[in-house]
N, C-alpha and C positions, 0 to 999 in steps of 0.2 A: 504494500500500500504506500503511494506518495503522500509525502509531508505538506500541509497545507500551509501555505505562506500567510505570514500573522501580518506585516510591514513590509508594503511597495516604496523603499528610498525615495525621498521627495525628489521633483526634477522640475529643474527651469525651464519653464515656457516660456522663452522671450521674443516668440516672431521674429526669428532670423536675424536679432541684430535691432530688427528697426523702433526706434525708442518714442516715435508718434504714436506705437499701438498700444494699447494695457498688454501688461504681462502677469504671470502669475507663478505660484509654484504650487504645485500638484501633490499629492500623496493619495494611496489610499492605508488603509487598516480591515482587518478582520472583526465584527461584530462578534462578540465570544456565544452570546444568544442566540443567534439566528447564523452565524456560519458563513454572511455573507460579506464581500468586499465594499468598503463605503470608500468613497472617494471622496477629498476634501481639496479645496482651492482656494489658496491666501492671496488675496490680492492687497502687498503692502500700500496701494494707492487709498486703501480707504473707502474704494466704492465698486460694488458689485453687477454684472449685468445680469 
């Protein structure tokens, strides 16, 4: 049986470079309850689309 991964290492989305577009940094994590992958998205700018 394979091992289910608890933490996706965050990673930089930064649109190629180009610093007009929002960027953000990504992760997901494992829900211990339900078993599923949750994805979360920090956007240091302060504001969410």
């Amino acid at each position: 049986m394979r091992r289910k991964k608890i933490l996706i290492s965050p990673k930089l989305c930064d649109r190629k470079g180009d610093i007009d577009k929002k960027w953000f940094v990504e992760l997901s994590q494992r829900n211990p309850k339900t078993g599923e992958m949750i994805r979360f998205r920090h956007c240091p700018c302060g504001k969410h689309r």
